[in-house]
N, C-alpha and C positions, 0 to 999 in steps of 0.2 A: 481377444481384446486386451487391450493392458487396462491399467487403474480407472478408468475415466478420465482420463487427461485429453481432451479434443486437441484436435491440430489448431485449431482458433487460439490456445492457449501457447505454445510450444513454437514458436516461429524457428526456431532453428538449434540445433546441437552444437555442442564442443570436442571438435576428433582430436584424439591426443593418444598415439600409440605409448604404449608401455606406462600409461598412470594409471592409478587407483584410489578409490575415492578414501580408502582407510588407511593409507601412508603417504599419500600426495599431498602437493603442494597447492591449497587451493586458488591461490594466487598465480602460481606458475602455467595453470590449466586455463585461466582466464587471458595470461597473457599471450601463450603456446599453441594453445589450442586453436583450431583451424573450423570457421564456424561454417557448415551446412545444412542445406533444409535437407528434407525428405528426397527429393530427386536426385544430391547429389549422394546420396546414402552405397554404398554398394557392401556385399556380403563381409567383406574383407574387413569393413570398421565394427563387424559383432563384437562387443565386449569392449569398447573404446569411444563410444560416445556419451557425452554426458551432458548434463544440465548446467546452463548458464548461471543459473540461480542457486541451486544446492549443489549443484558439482556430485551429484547421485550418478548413477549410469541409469542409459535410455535404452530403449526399443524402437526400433522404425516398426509399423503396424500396417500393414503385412510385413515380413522378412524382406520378403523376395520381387516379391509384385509390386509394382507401379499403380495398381488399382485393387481395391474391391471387387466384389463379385459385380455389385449396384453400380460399379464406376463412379465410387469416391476414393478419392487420393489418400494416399498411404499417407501415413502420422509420423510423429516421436510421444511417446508415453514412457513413464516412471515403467519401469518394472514389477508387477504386482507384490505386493508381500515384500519384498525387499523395500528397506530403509523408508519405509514408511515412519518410525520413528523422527527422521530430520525433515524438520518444517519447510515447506517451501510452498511463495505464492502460487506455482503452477502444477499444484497437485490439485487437481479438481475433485473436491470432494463435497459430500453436503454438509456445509453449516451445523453445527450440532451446539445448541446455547445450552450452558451451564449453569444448574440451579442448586442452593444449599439447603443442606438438609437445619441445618441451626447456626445460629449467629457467630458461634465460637469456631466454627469449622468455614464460614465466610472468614471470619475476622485473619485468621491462619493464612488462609490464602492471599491477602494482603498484604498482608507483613514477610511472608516470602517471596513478596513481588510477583505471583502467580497471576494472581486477579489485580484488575487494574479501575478503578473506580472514576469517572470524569463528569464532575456532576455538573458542571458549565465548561464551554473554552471563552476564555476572558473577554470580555466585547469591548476593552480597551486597556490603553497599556498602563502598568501599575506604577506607580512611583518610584519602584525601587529601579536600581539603575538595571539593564537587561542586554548591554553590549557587552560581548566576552570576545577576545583575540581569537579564539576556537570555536568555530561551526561546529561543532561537537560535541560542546561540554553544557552540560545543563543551564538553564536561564534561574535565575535565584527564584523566579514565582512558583518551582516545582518544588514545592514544601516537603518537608520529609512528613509533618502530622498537617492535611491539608483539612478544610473545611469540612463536617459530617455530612452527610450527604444521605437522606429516605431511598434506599437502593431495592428495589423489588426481585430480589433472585432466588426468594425461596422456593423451595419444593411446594409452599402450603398455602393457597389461594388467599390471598389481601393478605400478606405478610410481608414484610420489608423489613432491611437491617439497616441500621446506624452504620454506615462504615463512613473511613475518611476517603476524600477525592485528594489522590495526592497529584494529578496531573491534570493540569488548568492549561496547557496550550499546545497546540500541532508541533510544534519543536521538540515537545518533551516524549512525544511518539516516533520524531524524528533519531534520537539522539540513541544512540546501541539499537540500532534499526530490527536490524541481523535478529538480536535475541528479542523484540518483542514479539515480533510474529508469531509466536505459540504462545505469548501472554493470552488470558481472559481479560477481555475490558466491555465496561459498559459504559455504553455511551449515552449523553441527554435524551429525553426522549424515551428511550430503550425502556422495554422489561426484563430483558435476560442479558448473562455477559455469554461473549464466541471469541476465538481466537481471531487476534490483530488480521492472520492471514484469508479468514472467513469474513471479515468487514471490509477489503478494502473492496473501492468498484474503479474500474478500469474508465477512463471516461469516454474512450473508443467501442466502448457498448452500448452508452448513454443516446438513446434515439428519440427520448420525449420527457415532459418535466416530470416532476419527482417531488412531491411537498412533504414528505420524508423526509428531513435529513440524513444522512446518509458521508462519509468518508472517503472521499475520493480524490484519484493519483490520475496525473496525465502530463506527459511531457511537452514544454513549452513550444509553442511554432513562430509568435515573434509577439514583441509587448511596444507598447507606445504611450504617451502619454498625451490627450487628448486637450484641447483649450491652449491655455499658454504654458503651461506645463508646471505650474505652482502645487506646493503639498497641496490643495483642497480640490484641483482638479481628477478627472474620473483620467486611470490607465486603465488602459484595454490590453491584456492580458490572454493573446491569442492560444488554445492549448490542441496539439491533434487532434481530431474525432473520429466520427462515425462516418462513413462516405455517403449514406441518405444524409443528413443535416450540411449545412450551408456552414455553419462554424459554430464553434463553442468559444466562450470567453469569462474571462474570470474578471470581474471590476470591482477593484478597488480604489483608496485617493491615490495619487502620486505618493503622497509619503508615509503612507501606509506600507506602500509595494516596496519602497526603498530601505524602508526598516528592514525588509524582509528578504533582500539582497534581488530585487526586481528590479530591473530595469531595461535598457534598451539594448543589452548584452547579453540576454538570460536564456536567448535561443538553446533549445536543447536541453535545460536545467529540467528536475523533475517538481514537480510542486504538490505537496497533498491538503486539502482543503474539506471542512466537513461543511455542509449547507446544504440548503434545497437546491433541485435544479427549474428552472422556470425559463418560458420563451424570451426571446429577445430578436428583435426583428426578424429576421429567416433563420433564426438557428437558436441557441440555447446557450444560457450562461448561469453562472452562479455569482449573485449580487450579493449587498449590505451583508461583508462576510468582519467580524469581528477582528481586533486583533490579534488573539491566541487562536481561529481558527483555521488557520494557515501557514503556512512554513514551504523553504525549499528542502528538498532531502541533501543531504549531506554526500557528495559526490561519491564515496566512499563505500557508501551504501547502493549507489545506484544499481547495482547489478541484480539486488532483489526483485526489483522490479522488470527486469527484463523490457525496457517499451524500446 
């Protein structure tokens, strides 16, 4: 078996003869690289397939075989013990939430941008101005000393630390994508912080509501705007799913969706959203979503996500 990486996870590899993930170009491998499932695998690519996400090298699971013994379909998996160090969404691993032993060793983790505190995402937009020419660059409401925040991560039952929330909206998760994924963050709601890549949820998993909130990624399948198409009307917000549900959809106003680079061009964009998930006529959506609790990712980034 490799890591625990299921084939549910792993949809396909990067063949690229003669690169290596410790002096290659990771960019060259994304461009070069020639992507196959598992079927087209043959012996000949051992040592030359790799991860669309971390650009790690794979294993096909079994080698050789087209099947298991049970007659389940051969995989792509991480390589155990290997580069287990470099984060990536499609290492399937268990969640492991992180708790402090004292205030001054939370606080550290903080201020080395280790641990990442989100004690609300904004439920509407601030007065300060917040358009930048650059999808990329920080929105000014991500304060360097943000609001304190009653954070419950100690080691020591009914204990909580004073720390600051220095990131109030989905943009500011959005933004150096890449390195937050092995941040610690804690999210509203939450009693413990886990790595970015342990919180996100995939919304093609998502098969019934959720009154959890919860942070989740799903690539757009088409958006519309409903009524006369005025900021105060509802856009439907159509996102991939799960093949049991009828549809998933994300609603927000029209100019809510627009602030946020939504609209009826967005096909394909990735979008991540934190909220509950609840029915909506034959299938499920996530409503009354604030304004800092959603963002599109930054095309740049896309690849982490692999959908």
């Amino acid at each position: 078996m490799a890591d625990g990486t299921t084939s549910q996870k792993i949809k396909y590899a990067l063949h690229l003869s003669n690169w290596d993930f410790d002096h290659g170009d990771k960019e060259a491998l994304r461009a070069k690289g020639k992507r196959i499932i598992p079927a087209d695998y043959d012996a000949a690519m051992k040592g030359a397939i790799f991860c669309a996400v971390c650009c790690t090298n794979l294993q096909r699971v079994p080698h050789k075989k087209e099947h298991f013994s049970n007659g389940r379909l051969a995989y792509f998996g991480h390589i155990p013990k290997r580069y287990d160090h470099v984060p990536c969404s499609l290492r399937s691993k268990k969640p492991e939430g992180k708790r402090f032993d004292t205030y001054e060793e939370a606080r550290k983790a903080v201020d080395a941008g280790n641990l990442v505190v989100v004690s609300e995402f904004l439920p509407t937009r601030p007065d300060l101005p917040t358009e930048t020419d650059d999808e990329y660059n920080a929105t000014p409401v991500e304060n360097e000393e943000g609001l304190l925040s009653e954070t419950p991560i100690s080691r020591h039952n009914g204990e909580s630390f004073l720390l600051p929330s220095r990131v109030r909206t989905a943009r500011g998760i959005c933004r150096n994508f890449d390195q937050n994924l092995s941040k610690y963050y804690v999210f509203p709601e939450k009693t413990f912080a886990a790595r970015l890549i342990d919180l996100l949820h995939d919304i093609r998993d998502v098969t019934e509501p959720d009154d959890s909130p919860k942070l989740y990624y799903g690539r757009i399948k088409g958006s519309f705007a409903a009524g006369s198409g005025l900021d105060h009307n509802i856009r439907m917000t159509r996102l991939y799913c799960n093949e049991t549900i009828q549809d998933f959809t994300l609603k927000t106003t029209v100019g809510l969706a627009r602030e946020k680079g939504i609209d009826n061009d967005s096909k394909d964009r990735i979008v991540l959203v934190f909220g509950k998930v609840q029915i909506s006529g034959m299938g499920l959506s996530i409503e009354k979503i604030g304004w800092g609790s959603f963002d599109l990712l930054p095309k740049i980034h896309e690849h982490s996500l692999m959908l």
